[in-house]
FITI-18027 format. One record per atom (N, C-alpha, C): residue number from 0; residue in three letters; atom name; x, z negated, y negated. Coordinates in Angstrom, 1 decimal. Example, Ala and Ser with C-alpha at 12.3 -4.5 7.8 and 13.67 -1.06 7.14 Angstrom:
FITI-18027
SITE  pos  code  site       x       z       y
SITE    0   ALA     N    13.2    -7.8     5.7
SITE    0   ALA    CA    12.3    -7.8     4.5
SITE    0   ALA     C    13.2    -7.8     3.3
SITE    1   SER     N    12.8    -7.1     2.2
SITE    1   SER    CA    13.7    -7.1     1.1
SITE    1   SER     C    12.9    -7.9     0.0
end
This chain:
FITI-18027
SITE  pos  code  site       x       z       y
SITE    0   UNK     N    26.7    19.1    20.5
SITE    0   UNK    CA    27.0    18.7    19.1
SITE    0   UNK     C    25.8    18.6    18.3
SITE    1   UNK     N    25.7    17.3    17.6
SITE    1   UNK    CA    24.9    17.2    16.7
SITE    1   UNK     C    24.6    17.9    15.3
SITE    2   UNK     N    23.0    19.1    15.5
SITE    2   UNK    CA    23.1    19.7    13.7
SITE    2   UNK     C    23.6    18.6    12.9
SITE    3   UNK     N    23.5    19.4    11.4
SITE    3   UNK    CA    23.7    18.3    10.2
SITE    3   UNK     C    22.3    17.8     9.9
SITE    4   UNK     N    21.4    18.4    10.5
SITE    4   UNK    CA    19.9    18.2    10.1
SITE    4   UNK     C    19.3    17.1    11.0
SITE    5   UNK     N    20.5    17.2    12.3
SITE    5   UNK    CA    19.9    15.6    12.7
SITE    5   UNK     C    20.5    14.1    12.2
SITE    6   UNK     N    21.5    14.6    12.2
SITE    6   UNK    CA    22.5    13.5    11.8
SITE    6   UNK     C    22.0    13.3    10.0
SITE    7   UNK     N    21.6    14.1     9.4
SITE    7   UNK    CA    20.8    13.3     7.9
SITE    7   UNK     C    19.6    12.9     8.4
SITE    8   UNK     N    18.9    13.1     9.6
SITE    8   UNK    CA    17.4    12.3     9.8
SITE    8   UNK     C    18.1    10.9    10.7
SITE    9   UNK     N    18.8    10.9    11.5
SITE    9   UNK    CA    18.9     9.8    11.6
SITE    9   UNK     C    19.9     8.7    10.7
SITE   10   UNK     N    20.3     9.4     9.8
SITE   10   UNK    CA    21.2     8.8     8.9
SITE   10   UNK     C    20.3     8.0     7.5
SITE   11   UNK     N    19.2     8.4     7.3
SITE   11   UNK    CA    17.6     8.3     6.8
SITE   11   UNK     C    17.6     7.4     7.5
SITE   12   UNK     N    16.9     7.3     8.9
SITE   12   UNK    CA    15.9     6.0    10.0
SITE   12   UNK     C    16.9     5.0     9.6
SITE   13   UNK     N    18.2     5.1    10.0
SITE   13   UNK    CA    18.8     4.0    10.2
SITE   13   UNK     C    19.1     3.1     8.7
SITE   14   UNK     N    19.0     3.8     7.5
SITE   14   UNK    CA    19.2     3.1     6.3
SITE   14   UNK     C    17.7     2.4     6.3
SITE   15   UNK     N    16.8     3.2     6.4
SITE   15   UNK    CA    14.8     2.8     6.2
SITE   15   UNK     C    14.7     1.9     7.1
SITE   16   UNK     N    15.5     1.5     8.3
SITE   16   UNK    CA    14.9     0.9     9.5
SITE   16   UNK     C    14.5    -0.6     9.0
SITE   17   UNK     N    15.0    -1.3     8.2
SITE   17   UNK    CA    14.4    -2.7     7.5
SITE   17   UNK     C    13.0    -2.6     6.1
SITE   18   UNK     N    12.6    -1.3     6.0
SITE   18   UNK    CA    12.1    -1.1     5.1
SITE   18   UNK     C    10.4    -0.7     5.4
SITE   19   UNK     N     9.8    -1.0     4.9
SITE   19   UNK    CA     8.0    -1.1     5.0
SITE   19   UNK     C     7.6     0.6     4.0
SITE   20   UNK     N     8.0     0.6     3.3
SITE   20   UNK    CA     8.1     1.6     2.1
SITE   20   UNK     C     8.8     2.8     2.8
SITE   21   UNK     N     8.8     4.3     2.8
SITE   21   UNK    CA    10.3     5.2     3.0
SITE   21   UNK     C     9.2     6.4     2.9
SITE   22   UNK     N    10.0     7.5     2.4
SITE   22   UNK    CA    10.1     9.0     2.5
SITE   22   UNK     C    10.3     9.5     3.7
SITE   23   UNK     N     9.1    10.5     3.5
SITE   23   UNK    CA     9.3    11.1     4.9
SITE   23   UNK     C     9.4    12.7     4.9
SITE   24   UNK     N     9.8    12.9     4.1
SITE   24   UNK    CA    10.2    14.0     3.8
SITE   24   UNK     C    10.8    15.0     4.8
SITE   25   UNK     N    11.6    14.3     6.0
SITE   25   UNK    CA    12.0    15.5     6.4
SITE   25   UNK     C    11.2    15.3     8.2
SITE   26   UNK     N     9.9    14.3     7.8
SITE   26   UNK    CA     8.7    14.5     9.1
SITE   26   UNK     C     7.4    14.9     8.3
SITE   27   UNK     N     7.3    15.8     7.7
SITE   27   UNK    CA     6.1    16.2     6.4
SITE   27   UNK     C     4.7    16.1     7.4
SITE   28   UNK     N     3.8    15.3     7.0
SITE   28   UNK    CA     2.4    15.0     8.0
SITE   28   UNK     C     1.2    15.7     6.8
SITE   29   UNK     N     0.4    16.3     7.7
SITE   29   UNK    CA    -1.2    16.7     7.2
SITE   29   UNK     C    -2.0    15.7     7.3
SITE   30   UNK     N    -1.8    14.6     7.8
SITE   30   UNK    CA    -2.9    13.5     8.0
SITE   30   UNK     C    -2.7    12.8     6.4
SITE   31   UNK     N    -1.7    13.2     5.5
SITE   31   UNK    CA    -1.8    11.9     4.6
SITE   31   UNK     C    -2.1    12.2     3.0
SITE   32   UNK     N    -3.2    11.1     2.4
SITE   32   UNK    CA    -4.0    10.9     1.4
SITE   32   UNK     C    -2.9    10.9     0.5
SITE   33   UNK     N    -2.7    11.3    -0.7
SITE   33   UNK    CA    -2.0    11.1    -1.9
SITE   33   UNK     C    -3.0    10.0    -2.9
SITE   34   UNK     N    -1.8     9.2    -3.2
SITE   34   UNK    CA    -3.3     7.8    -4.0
SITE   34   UNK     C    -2.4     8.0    -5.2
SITE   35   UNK     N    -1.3     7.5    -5.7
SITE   35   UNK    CA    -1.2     8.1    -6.9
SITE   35   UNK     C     0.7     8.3    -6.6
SITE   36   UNK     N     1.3     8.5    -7.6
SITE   36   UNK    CA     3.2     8.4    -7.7
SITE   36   UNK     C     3.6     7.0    -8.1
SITE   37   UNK     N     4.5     7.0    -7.5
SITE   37   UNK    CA     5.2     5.4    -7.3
SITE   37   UNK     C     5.9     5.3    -9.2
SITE   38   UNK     N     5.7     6.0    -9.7
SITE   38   UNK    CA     6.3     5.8   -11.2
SITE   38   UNK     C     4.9     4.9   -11.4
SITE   39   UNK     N     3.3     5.1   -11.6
SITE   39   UNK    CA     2.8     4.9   -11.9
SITE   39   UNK     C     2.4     3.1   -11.8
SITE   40   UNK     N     3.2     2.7   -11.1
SITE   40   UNK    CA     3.1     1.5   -10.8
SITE   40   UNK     C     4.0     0.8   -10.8
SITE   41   UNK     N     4.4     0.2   -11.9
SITE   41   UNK    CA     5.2    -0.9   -12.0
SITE   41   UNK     C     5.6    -1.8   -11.1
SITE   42   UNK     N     7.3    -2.1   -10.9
SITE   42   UNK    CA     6.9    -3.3   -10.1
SITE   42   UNK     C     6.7    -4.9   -10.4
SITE   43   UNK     N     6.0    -5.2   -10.0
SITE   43   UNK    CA     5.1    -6.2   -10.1
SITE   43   UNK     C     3.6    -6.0   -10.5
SITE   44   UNK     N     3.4    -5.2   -10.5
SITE   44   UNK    CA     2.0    -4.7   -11.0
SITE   44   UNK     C     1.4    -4.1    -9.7
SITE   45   UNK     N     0.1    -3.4   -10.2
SITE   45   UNK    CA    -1.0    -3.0    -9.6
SITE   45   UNK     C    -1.9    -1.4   -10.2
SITE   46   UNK     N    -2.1    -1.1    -9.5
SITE   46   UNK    CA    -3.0     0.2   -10.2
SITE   46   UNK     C    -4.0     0.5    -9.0
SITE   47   UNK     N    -5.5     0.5    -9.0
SITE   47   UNK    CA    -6.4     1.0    -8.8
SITE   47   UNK     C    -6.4     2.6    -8.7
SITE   48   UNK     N    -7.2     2.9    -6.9
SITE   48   UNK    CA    -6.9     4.6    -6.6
SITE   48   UNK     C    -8.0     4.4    -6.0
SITE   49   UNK     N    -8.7     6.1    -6.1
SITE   49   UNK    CA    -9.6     5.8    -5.5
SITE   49   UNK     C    -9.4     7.4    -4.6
SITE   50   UNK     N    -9.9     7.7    -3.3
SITE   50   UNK    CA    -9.7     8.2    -2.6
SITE   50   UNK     C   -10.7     8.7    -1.9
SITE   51   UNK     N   -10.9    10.0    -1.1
SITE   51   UNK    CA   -12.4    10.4    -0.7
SITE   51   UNK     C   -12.5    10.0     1.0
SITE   52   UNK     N   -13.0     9.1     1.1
SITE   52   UNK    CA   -13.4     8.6     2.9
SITE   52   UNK     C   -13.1     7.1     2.2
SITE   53   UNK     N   -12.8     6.6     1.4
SITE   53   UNK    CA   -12.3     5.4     1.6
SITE   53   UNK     C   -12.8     4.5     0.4
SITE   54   UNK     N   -12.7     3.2     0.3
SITE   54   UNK    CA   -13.5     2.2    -0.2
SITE   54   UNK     C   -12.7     2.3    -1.8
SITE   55   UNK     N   -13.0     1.7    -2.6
SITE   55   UNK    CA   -11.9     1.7    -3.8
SITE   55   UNK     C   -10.1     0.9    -3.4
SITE   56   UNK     N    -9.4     1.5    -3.7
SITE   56   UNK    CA    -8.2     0.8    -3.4
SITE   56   UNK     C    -7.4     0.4    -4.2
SITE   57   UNK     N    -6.3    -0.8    -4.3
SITE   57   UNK    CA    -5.8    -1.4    -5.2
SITE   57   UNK     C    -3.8    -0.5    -4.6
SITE   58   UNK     N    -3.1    -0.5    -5.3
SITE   58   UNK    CA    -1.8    -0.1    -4.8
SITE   58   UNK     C    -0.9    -1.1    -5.4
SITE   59   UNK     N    -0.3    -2.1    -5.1
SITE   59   UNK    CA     0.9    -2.7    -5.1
SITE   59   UNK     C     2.1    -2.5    -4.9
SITE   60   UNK     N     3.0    -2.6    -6.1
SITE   60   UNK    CA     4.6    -2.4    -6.2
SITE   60   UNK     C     5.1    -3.8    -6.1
SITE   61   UNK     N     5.9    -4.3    -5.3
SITE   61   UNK    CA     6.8    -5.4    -4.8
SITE   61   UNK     C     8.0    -5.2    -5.1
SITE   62   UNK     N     9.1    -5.3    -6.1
SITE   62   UNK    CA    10.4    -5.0    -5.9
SITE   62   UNK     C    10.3    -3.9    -5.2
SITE   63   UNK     N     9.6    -2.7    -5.8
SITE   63   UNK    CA    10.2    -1.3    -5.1
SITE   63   UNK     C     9.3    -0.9    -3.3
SITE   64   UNK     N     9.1    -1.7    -3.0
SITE   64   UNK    CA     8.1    -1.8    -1.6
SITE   64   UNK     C     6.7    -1.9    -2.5
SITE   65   UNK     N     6.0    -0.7    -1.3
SITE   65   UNK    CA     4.4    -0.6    -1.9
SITE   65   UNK     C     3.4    -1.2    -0.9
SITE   66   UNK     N     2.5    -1.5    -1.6
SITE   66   UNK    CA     1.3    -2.1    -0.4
SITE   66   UNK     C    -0.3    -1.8    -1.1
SITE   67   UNK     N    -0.9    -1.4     0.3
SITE   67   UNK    CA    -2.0    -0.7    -0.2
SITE   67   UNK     C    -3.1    -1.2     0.4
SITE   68   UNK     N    -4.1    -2.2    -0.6
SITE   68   UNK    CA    -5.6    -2.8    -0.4
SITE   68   UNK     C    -6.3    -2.4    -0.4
SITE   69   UNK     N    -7.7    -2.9    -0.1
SITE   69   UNK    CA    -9.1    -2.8    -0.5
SITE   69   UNK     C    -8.5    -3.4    -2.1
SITE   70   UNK     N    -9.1    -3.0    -2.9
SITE   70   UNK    CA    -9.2    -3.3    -4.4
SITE   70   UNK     C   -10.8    -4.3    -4.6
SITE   71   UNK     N   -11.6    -4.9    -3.7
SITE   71   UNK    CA   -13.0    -5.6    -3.6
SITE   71   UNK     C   -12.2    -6.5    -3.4
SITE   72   UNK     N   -12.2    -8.1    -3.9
SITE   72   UNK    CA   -12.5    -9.2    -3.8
SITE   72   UNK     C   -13.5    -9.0    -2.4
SITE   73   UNK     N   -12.9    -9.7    -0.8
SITE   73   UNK    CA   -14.0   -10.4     0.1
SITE   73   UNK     C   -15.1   -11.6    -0.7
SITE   74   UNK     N   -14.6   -12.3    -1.3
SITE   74   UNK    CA   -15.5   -13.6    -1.9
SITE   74   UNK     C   -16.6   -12.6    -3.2
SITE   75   UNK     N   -16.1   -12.3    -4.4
SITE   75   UNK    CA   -17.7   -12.1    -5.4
SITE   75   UNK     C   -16.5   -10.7    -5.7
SITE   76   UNK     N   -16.6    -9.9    -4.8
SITE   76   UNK    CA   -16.7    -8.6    -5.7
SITE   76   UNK     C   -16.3    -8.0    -6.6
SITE   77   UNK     N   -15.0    -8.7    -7.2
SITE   77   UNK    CA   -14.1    -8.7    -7.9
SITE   77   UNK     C   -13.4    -7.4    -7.4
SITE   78   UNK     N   -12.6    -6.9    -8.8
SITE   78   UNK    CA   -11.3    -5.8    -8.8
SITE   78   UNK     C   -10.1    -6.6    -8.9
SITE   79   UNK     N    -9.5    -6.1    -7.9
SITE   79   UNK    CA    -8.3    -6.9    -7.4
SITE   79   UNK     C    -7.2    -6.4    -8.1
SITE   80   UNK     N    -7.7    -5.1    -9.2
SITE   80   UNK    CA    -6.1    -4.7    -9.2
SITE   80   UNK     C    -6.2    -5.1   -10.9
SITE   81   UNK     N    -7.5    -5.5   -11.2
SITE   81   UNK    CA    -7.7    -6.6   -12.4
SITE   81   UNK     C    -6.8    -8.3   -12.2
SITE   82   UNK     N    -6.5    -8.5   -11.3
SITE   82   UNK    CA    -6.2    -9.8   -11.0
SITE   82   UNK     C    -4.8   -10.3   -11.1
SITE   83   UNK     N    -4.4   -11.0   -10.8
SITE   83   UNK    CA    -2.8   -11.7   -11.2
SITE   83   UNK     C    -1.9   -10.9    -9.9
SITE   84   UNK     N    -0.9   -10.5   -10.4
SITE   84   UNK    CA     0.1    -9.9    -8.8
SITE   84   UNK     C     1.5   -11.4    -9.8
SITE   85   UNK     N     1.5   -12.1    -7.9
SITE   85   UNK    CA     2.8   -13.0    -8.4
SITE   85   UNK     C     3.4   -13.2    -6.7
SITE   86   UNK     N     4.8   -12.7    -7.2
SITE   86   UNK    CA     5.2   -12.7    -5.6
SITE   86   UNK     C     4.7   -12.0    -4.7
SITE   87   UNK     N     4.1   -11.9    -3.7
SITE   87   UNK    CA     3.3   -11.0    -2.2
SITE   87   UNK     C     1.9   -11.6    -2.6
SITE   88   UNK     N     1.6   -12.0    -3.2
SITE   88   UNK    CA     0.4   -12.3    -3.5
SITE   88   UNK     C    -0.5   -11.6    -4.6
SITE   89   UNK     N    -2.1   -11.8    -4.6
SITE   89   UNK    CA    -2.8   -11.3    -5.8
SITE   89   UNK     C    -3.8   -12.5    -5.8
SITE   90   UNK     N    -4.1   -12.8    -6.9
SITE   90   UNK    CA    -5.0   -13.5    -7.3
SITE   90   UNK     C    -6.5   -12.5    -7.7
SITE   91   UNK     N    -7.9   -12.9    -7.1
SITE   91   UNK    CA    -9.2   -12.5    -7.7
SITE   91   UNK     C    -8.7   -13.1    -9.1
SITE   92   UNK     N    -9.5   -11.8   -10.2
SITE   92   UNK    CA    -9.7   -12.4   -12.2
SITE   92   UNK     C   -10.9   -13.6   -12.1
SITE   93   UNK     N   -12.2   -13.1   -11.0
SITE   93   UNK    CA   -13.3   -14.3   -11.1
SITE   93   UNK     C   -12.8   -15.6   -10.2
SITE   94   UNK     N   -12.7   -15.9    -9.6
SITE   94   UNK    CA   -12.6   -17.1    -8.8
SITE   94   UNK     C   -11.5   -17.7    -8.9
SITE   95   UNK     N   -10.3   -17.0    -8.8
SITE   95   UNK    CA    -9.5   -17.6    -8.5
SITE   95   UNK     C    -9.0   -17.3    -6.8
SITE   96   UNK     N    -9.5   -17.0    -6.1
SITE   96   UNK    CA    -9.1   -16.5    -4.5
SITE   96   UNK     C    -7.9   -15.7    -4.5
SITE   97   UNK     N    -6.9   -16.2    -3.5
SITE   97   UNK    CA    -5.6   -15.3    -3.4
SITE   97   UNK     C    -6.0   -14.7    -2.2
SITE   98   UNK     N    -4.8   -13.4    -2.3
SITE   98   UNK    CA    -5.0   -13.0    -0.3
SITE   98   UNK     C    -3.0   -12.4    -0.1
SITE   99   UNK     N    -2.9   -12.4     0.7
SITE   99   UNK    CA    -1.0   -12.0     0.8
SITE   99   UNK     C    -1.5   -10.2     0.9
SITE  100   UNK     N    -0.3    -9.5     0.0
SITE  100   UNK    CA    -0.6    -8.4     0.1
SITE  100   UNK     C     0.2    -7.5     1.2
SITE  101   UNK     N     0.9    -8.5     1.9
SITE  101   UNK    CA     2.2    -7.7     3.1
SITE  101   UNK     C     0.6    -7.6     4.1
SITE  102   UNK     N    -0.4    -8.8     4.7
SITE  102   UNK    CA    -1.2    -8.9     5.7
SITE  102   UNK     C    -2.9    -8.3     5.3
SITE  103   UNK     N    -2.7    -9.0     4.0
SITE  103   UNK    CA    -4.7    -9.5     3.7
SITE  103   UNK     C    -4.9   -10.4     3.9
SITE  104   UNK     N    -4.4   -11.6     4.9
SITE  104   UNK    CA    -5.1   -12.7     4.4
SITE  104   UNK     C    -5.4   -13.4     3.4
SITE  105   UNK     N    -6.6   -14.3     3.5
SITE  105   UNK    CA    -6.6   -14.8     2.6
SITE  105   UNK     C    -6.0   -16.3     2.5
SITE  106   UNK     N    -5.6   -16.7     1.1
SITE  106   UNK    CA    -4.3   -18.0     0.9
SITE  106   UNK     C    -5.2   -19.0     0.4
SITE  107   UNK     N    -6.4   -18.5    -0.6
SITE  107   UNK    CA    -6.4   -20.0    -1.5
SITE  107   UNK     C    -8.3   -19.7    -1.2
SITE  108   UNK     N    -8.9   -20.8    -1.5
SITE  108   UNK    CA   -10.5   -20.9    -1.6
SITE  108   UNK     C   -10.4   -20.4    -2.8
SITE  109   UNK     N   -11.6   -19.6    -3.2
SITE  109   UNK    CA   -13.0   -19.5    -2.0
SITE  109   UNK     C   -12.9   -18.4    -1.6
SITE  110   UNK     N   -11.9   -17.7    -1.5
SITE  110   UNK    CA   -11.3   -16.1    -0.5
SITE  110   UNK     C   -11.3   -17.0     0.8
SITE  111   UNK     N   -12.1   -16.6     2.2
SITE  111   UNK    CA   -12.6   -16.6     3.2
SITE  111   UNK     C   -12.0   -15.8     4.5
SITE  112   UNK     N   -12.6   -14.5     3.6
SITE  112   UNK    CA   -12.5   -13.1     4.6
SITE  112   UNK     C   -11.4   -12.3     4.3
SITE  113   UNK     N   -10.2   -12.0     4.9
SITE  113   UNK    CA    -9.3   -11.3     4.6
SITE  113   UNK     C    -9.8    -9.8     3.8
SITE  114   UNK     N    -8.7    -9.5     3.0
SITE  114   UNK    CA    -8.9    -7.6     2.7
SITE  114   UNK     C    -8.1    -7.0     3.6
SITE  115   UNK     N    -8.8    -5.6     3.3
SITE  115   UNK    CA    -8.2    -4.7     4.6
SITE  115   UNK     C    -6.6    -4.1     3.8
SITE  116   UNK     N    -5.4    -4.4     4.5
SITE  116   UNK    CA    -4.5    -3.6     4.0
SITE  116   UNK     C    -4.6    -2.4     5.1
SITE  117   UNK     N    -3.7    -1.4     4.1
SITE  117   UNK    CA    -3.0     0.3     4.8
SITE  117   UNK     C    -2.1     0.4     5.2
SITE  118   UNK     N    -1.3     0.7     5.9
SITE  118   UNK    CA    -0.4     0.9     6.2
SITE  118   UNK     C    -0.1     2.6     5.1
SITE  119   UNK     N     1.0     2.2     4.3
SITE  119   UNK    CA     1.6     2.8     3.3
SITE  119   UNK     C     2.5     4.0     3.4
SITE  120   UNK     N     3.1     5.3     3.0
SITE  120   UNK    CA     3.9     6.3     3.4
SITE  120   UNK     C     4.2     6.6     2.1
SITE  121   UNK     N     5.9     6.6     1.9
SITE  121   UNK    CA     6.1     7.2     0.6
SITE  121   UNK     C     7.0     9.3     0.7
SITE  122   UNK     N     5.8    10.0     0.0
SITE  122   UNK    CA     6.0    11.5     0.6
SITE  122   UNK     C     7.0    11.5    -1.2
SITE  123   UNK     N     7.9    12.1    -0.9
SITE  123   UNK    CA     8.2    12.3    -2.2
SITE  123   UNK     C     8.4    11.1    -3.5
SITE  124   UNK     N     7.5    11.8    -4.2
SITE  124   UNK    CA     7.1    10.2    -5.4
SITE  124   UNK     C     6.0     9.9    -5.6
SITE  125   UNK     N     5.4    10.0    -4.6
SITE  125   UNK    CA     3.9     9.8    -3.9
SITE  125   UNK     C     3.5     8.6    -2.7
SITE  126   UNK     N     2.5     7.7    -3.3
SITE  126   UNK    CA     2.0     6.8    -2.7
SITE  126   UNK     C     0.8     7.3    -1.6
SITE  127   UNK     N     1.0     7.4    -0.1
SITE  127   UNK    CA    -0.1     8.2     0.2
SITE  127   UNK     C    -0.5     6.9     2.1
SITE  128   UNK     N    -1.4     7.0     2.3
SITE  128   UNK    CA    -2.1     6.8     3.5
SITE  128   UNK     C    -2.7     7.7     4.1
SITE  129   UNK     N    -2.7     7.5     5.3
SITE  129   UNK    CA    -3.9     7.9     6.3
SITE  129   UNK     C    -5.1     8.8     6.0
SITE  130   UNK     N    -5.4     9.6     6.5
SITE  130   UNK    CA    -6.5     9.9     6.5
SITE  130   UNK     C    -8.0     9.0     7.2
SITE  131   UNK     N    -8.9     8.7     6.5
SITE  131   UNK    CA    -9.9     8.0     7.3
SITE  131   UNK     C   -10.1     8.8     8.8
SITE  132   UNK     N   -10.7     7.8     9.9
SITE  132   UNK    CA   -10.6     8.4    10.9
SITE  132   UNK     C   -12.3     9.3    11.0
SITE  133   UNK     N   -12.2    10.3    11.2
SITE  133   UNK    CA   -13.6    10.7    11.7
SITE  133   UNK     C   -14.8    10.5    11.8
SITE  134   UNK     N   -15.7    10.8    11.2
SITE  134   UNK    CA   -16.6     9.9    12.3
SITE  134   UNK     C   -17.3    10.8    13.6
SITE  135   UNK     N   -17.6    10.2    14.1
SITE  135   UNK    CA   -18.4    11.5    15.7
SITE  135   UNK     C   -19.9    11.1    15.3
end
């Protein structure tokens, strides 16, 4: 017979299973960075985090789903969380360069080189990634 403790964790997967975004509340991990709370970010907006191992980061709110960048423009160096958010996309404020925020690629000239996205974890009401890996 199934606890009640499993049947609300699979009752959780199976509602999250279409979702990029979810709580993991009841698989609590040490590997993961807190970047900021999902209040703090509007959706359709952006908010810049910055984190210790890792490059500056931009955090995107999509209708409730988060996505987590390099916040550097690949093309001139630009803050990305300065830039336009419309749809899955972000516009560079200098050039003009898009990139999709579900992949990194980049959409429009003179963005070239994709940005690095994270794969995202929501603990709570907390926006959190990965720990950087090591170095040896």
């Amino acid at each position: 017979m199934a606890s009640l403790q499993n049947v609300r964790s699979f009752v959780t997967l199976v509602t999250i299973a279409g979702s990029r975004s979810f709580s993991t509340n009841l698989m609590p991990r040490s590997d993961l960075v807190p970047l900021c709370k999902t209040a703090d970010v509007a959706p359709g907006s952006v908010k810049r985090a910055d984190a210790p191992g890792f490059p500056p980061l931009a955090v995107f709110n999509l209708a409730g789903s988060f996505y987590v960048t390099d916040d550097t423009c690949t093309h001139g160096q630009a803050s990305l969380s300065e830039g336009y958010v419309e749809e899955s996309q972000v516009e560079c404020p200098w050039h003009g360069g898009r990139f999709c925020l579900r992949t990194g690629q980049p959409l429009a000239f003179p963005a070239v080189e994709p940005i690095r996205d994270y794969p995202d974890t929501i603990v709570g009401d907390e926006v959190c990634i990965s720990e950087p890996p090591s170095e040896s």
